[in-house]
SEFINU-71337 format. One line per field, with one value per residue: residue number from 1; y, x, z of N, C-alpha, C, O in turn; chain. Coordinates in nm, 3 decimals, decimal comma. Example, Ala and Ser with C-alpha at 12.3 -4.5 7.8 and 13.67 -1.06 7.14 Angstrom:
nuza: 1 / 2
n.north: -0,569 / -0,225
n.east: 1,319 / 1,285
n.up: 0,780 / 0,708
ca.north: -0,450 / -0,106
ca.east: 1,230 / 1,367
ca.up: 0,780 / 0,714
c.north: -0,330 / 0,003
c.east: 1,320 / 1,290
c.up: 0,780 / 0,787
o.north: -0,332 / 0,114
o.east: 1,424 / 1,341
o.up: 0,846 / 0,804
miro: A / A
END
This chain:
nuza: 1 / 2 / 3 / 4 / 5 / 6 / 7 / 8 / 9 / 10 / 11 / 12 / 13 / 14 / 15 / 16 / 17 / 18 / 19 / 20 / 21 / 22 / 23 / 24 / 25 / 26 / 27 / 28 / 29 / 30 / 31 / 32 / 33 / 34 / 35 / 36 / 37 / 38 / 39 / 40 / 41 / 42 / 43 / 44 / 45 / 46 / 47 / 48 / 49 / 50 / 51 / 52 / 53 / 54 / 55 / 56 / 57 / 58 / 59 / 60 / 61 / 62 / 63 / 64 / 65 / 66 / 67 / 68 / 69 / 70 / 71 / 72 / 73 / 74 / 75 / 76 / 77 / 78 / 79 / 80 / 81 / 82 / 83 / 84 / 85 / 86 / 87 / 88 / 89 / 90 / 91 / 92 / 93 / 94 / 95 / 96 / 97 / 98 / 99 / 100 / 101 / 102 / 103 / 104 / 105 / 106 / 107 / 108 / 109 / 110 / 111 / 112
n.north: -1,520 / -1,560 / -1,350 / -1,297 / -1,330 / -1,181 / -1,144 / -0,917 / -0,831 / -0,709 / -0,531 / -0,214 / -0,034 / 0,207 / 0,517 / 0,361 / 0,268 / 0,011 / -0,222 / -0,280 / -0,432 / -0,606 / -0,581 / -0,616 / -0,939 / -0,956 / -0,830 / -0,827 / -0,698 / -0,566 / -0,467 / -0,256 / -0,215 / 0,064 / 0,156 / -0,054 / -0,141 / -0,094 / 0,053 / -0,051 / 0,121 / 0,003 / 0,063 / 0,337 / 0,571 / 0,826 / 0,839 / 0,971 / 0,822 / 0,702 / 0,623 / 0,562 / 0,543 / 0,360 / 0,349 / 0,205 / 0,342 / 0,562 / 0,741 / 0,817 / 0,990 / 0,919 / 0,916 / 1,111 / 1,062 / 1,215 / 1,209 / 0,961 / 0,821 / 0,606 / 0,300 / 0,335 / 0,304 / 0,374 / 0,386 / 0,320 / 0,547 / 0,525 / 0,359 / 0,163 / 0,078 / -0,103 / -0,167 / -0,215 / -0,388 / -0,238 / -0,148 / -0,041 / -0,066 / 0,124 / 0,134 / 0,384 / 0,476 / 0,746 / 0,794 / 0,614 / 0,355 / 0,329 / 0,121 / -0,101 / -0,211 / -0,063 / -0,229 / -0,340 / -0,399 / -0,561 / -0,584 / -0,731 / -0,769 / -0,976 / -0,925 / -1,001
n.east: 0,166 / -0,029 / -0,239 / -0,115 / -0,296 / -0,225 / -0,198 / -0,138 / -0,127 / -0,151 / 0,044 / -0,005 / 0,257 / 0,303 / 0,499 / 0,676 / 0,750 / 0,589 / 0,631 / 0,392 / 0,406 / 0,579 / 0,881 / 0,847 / 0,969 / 1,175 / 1,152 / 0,900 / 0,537 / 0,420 / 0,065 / -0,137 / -0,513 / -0,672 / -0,856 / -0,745 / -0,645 / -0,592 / -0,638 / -0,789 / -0,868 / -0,843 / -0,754 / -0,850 / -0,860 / -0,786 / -0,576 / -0,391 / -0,294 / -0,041 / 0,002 / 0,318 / 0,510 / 0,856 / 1,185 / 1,447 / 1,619 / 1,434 / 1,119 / 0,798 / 0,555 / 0,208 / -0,014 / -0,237 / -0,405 / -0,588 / -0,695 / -0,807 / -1,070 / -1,143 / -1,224 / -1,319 / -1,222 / -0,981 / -0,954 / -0,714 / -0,772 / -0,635 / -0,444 / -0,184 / 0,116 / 0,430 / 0,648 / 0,983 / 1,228 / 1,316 / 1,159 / 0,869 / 0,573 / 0,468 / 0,297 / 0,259 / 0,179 / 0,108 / 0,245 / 0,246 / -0,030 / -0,305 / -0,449 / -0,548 / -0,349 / -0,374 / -0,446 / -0,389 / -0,500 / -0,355 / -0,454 / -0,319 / -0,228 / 0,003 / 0,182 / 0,306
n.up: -2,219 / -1,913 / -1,706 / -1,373 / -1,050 / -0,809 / -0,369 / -0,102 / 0,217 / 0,563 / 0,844 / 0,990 / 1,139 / 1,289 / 1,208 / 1,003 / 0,707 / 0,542 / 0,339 / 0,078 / -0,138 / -0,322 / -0,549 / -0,921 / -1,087 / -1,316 / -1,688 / -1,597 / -1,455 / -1,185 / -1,139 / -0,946 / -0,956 / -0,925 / -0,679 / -0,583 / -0,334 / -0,007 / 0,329 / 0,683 / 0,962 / 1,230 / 1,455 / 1,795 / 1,768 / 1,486 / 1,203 / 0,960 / 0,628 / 0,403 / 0,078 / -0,075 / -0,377 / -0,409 / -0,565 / -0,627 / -0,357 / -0,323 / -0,229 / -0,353 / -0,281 / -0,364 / -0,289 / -0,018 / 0,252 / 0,493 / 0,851 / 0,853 / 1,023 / 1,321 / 1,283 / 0,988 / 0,654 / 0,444 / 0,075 / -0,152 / -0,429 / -0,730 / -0,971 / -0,969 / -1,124 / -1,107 / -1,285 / -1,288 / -1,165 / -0,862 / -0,818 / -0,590 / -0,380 / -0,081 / 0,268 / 0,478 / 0,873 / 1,018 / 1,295 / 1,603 / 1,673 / 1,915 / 2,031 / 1,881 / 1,561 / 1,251 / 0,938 / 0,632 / 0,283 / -0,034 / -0,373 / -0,665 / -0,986 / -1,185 / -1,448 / -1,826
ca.north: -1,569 / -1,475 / -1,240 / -1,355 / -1,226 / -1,162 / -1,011 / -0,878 / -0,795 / -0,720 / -0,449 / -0,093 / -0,024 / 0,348 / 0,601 / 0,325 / 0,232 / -0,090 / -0,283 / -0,351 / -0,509 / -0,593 / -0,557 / -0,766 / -1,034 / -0,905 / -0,834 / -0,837 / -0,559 / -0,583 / -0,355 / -0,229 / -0,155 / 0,200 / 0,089 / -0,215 / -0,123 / -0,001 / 0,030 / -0,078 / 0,167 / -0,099 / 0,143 / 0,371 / 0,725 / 0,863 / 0,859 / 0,965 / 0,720 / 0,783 / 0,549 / 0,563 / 0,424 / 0,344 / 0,321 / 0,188 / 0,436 / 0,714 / 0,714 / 0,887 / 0,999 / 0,952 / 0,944 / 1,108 / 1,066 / 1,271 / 1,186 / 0,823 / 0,789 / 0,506 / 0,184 / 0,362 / 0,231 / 0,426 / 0,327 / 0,399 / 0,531 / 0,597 / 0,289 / 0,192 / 0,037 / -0,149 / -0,180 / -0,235 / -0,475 / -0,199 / -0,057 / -0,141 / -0,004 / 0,115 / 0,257 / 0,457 / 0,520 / 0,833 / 0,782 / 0,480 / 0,319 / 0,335 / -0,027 / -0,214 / -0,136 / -0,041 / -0,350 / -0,337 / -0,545 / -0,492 / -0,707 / -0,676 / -0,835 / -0,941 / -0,935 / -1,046
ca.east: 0,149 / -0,157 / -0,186 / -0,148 / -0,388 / -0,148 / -0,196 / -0,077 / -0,206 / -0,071 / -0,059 / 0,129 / 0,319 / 0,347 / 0,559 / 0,810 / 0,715 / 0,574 / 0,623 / 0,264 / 0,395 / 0,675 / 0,911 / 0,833 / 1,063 / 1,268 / 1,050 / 0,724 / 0,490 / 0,280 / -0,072 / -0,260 / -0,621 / -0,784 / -0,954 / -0,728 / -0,550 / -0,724 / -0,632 / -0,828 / -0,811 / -0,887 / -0,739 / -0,925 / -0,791 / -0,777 / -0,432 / -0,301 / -0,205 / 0,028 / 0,107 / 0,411 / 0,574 / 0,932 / 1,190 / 1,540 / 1,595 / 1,380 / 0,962 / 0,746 / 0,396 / 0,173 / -0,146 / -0,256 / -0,554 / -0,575 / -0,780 / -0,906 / -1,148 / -1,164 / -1,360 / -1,295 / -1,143 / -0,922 / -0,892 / -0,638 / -0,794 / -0,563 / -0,360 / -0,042 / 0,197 / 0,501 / 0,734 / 1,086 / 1,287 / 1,381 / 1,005 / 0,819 / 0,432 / 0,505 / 0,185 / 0,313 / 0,075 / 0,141 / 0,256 / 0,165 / -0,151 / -0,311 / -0,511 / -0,559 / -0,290 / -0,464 / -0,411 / -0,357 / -0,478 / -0,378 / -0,501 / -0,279 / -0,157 / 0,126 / 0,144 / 0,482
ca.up: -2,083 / -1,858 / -1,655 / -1,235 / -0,992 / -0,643 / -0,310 / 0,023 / 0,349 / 0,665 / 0,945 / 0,970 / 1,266 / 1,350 / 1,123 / 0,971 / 0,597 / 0,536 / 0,204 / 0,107 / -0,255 / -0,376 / -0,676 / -1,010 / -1,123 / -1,424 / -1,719 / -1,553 / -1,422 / -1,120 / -1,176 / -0,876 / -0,976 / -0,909 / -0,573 / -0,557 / -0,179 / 0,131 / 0,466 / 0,759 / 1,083 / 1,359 / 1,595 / 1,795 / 1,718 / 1,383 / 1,159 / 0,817 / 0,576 / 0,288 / -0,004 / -0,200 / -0,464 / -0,404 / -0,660 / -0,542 / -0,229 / -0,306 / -0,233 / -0,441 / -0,280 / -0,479 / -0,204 / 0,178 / 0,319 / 0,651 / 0,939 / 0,918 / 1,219 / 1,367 / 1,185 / 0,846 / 0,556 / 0,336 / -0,046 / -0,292 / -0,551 / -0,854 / -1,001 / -0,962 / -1,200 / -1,071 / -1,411 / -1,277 / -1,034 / -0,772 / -0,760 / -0,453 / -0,310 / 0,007 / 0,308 / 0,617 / 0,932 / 1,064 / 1,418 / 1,641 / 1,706 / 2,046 / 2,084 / 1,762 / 1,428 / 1,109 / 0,884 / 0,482 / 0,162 / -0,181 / -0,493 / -0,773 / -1,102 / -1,213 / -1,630 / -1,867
c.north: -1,494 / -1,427 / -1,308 / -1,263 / -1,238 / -1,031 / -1,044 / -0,848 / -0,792 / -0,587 / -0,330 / -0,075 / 0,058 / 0,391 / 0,526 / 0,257 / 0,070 / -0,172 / -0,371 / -0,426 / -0,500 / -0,559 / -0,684 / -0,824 / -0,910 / -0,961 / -0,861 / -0,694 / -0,609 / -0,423 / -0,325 / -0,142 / -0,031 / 0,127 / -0,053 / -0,207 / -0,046 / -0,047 / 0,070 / 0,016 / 0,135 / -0,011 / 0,248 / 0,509 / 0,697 / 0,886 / 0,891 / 0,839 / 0,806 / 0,661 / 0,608 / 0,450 / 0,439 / 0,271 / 0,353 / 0,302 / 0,553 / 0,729 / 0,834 / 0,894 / 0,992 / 0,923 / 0,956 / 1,079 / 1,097 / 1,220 / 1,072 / 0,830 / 0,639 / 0,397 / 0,238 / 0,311 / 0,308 / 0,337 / 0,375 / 0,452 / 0,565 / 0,383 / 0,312 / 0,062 / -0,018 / -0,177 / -0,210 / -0,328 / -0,415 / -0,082 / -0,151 / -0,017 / 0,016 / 0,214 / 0,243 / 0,474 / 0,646 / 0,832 / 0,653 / 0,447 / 0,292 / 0,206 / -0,115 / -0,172 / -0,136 / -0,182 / -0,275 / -0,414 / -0,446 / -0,636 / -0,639 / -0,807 / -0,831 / -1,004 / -0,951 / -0,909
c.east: 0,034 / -0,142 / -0,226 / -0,176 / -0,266 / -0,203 / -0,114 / -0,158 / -0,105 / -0,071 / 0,085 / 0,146 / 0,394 / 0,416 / 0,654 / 0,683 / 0,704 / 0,566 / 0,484 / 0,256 / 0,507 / 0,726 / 0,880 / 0,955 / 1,101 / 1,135 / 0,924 / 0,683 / 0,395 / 0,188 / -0,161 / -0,379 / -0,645 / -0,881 / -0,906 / -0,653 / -0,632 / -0,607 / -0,743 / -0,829 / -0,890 / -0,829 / -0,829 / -0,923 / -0,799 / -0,638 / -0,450 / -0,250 / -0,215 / 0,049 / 0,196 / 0,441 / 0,766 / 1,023 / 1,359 / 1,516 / 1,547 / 1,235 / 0,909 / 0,620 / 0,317 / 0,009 / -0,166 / -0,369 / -0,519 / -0,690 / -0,922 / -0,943 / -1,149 / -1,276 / -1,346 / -1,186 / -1,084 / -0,852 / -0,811 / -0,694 / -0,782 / -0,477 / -0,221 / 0,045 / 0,371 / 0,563 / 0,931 / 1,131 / 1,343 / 1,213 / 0,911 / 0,670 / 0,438 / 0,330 / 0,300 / 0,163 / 0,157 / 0,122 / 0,159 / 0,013 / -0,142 / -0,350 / -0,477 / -0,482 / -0,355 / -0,345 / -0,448 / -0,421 / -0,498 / -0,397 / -0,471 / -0,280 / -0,018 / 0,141 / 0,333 / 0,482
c.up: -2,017 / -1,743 / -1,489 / -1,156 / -0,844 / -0,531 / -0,196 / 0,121 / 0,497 / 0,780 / 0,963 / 1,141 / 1,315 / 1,215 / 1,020 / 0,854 / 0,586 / 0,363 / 0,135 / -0,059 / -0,307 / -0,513 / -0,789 / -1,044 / -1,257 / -1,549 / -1,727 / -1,526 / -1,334 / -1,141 / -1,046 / -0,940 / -0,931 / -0,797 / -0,521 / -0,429 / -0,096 / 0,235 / 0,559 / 0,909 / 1,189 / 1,481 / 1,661 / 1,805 / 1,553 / 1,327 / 1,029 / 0,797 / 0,467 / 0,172 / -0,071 / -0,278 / -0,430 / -0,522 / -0,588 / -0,400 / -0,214 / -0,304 / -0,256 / -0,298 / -0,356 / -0,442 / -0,082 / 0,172 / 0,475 / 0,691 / 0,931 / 1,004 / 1,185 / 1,324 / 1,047 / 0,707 / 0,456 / 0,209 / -0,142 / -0,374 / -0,712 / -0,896 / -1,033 / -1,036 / -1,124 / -1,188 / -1,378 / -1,149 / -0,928 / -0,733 / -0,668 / -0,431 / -0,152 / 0,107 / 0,434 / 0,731 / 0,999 / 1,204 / 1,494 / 1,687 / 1,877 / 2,071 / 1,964 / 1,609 / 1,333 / 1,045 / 0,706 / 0,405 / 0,044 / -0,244 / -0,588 / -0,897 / -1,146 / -1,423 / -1,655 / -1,973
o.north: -1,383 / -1,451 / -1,359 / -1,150 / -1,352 / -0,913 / -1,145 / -0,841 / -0,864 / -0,538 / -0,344 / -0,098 / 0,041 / 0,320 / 0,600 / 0,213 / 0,002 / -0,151 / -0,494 / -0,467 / -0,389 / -0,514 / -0,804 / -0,754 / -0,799 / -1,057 / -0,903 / -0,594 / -0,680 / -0,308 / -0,379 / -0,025 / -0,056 / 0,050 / -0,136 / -0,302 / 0,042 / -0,136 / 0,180 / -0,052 / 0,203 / -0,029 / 0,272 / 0,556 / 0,587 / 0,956 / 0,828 / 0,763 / 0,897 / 0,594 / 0,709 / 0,330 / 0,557 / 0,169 / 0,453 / 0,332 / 0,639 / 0,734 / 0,940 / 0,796 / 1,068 / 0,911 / 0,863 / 1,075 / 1,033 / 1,186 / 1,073 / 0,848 / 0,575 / 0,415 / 0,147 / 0,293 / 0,308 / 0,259 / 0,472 / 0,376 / 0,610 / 0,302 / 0,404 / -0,051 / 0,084 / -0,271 / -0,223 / -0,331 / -0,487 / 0,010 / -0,271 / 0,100 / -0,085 / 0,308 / 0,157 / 0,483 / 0,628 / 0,860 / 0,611 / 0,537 / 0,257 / 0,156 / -0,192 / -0,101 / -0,242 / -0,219 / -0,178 / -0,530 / -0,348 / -0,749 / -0,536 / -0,919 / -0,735 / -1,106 / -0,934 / -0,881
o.east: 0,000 / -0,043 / -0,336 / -0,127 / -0,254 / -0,232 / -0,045 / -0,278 / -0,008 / -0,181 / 0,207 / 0,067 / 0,504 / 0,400 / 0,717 / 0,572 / 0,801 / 0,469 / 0,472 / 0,151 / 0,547 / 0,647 / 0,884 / 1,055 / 1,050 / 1,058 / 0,854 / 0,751 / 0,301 / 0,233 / -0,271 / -0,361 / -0,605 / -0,971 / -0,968 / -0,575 / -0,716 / -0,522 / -0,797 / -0,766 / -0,981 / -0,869 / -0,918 / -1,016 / -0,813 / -0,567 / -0,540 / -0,191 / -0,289 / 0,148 / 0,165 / 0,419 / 0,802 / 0,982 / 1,398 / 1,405 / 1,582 / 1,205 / 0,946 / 0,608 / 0,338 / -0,078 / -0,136 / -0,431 / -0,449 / -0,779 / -1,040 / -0,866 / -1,153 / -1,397 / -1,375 / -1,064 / -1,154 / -0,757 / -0,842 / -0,667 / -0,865 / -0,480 / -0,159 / 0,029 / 0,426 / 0,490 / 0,997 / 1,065 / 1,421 / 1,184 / 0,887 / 0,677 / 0,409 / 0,267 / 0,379 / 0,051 / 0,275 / 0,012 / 0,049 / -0,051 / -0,047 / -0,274 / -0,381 / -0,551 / -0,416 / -0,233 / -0,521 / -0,414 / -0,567 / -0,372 / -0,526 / -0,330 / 0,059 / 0,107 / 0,431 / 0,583
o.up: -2,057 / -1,675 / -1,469 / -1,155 / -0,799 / -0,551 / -0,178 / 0,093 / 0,521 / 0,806 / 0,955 / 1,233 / 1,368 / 1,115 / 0,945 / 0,884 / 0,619 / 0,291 / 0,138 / -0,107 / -0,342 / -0,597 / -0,766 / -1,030 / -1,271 / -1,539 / -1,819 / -1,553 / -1,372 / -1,152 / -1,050 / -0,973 / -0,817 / -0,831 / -0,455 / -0,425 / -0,117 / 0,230 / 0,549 / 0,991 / 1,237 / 1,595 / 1,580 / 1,871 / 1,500 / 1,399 / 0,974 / 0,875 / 0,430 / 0,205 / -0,133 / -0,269 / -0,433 / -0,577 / -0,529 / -0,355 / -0,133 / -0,423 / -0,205 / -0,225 / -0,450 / -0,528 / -0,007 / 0,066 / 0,553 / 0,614 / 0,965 / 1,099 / 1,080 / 1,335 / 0,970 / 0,715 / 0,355 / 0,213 / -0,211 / -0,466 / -0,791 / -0,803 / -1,085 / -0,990 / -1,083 / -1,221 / -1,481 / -1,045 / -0,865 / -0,657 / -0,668 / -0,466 / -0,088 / 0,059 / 0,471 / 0,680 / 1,029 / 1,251 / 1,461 / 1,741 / 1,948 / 2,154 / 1,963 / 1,536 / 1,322 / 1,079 / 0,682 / 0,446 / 0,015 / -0,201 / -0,626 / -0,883 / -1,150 / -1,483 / -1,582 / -2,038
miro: A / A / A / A / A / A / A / A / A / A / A / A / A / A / A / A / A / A / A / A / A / A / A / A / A / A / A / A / A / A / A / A / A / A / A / A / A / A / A / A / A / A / A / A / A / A / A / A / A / A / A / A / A / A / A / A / A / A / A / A / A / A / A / A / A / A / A / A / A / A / A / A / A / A / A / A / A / A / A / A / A / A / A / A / A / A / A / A / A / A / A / A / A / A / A / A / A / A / A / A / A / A / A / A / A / A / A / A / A / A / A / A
END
């Protein structure tokens, strides 16, 4: 079977974890690329962002980036493997946005 290109996008909303990819179906694997997730910081203060990986109720870190300024774009850049039906890609913003919320996109794969 070949391999499907999927994504996400969407917008973080202060300290509370946002699901920026879900879990794969039962024997699948979604693949985020090395450079394949960024966030956007449309706000106009500077924040931390964190990805994890989440795996039933427990989230891994597994990237910070301190002190986005404002207009900057922070990219993942490590890949991330999704291999089970209770693993999830999760970004955090560290505390709320003042005008405009930093916004998300990942571009993954999903392989059998």
């Amino acid at each position: 079977m070949a391999d499907l290109p999927l994504g996400n996008e969407g917008v973080l909303n202060g300290g509370t974890p946002v699901t920026a990819l879900g879990a794969p179906a039962s024997s699948k694997q979604r693949q985020v690329p090395a450079n394949g997730a960024s966030v956007y910081n449309a706000d106009s203060v500077s924040h931390t962002i964190k990805w994890q990986k989440k795996k039933a109720s427990t989230a891994y870190v597994i990237y910070i980036e301190t002190g986005v300024v404002a207009g900057a774009l922070s990219i993942l850049g490590k890949k991330v493997v999704l291999d089970a039906t209770d693993e999830t890609l999760e970004v955090v913003m560290e505390g709320a946005h003042t005008t405009l919320a930093p916004t998300y996109d990942v571009a993954a794969m999903e392989t059998s």
